[in-house]
N, C-alpha and C positions, 0 to 999 in steps of 0.2 A: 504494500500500500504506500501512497505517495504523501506527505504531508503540502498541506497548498496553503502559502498565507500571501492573504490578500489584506487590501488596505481599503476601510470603509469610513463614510463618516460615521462621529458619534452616536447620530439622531439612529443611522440603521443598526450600529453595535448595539445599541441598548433593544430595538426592535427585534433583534433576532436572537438576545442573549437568553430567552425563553426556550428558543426550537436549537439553542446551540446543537443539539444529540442529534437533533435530525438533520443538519446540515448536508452531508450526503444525501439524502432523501430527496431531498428539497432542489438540492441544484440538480437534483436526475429529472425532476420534474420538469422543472424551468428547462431545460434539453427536449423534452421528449414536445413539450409544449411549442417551441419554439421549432424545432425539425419540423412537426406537424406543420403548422402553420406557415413556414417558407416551402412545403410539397405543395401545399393544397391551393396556394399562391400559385408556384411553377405549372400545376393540373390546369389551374382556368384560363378560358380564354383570356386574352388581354383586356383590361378594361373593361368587363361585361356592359359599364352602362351606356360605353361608345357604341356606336349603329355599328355594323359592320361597312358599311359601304363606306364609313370616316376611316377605319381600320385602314382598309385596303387601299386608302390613296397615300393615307401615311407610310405603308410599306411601300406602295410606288415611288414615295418623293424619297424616302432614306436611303434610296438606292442610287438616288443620286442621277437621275435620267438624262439622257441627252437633250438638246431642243426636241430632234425627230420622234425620240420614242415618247416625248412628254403631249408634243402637237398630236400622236397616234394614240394614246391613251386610252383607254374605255373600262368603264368597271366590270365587274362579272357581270355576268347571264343572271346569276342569282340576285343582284344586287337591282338589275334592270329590270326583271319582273316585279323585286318589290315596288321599285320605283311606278311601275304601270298598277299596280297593284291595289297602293295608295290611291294614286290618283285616279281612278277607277271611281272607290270608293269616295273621293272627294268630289266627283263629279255628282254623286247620291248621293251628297251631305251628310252623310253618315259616318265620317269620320272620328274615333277616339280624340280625348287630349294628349297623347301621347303618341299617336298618329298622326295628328296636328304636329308636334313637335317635332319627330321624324318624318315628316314630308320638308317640313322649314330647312331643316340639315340637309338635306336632299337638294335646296332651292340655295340655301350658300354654298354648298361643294361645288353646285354646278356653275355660279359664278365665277368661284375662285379658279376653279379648273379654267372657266374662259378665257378669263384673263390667262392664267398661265399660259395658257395654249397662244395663242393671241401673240404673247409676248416672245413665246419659244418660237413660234412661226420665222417672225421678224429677225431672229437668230440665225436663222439657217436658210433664209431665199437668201 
């Protein structure tokens, strides 16, 4: 067995001089607690509360794209039926608030994309 001496403030010495005996215990916890919770992090998607179609441009852009493959650009199949999808539904005003919200995102990516596009063009004629 290894001895470990670490340096705490007073406020935690006196806090833990209760559980002194269980101190192994305790920091196997804080481990197992801690492991957990950076897999379970690594397991989810990125960002769950990002749309996916915001996902997928941010991987396009961190890739660092040329003028041409940024002017060529287009999101999934997946992404573009949501997109009909929505607006389908928005056309039957039937729309969620939260559908509302992800169509909006939908309506500045497709912005920002122009611009970019727009600007990458002028890059490369």
């Amino acid at each position: 067995m290894v001895e470990l001496t670490i340096s705490v403030s007073d406020e935690l010495a006196e806090r833990l001089k209760p559980h002194q005996n269980q101190l192994p215990e305790l920091l196997w916890q804080v481990l197992e607690i801690t492991n957990s919770s950076i897999s379970n992090k690594l397991n989810k998607p990125e960002n769950q509360d990002i749309p996916s179609v915001y996902q997928e441009i941010i991987d396009f852009l961190i890739t660092r794209p040329t003028p041409e493959e940024i002017t060529n650009f287009k999101v999934s199949l997946a992404s573009q039926e949501r997109l009909q999808f929505l607006l389908e539904k928005n056309r039957e005003s039937s729309l969620t608030n939260d559908e509302i919200a992800e169509l909006n995102i939908y309506e500045q990516l497709e912005h920002l994309m122009m611009l970019l596009k727009i600007r990458a063009y002028s890059e490369f004629i």
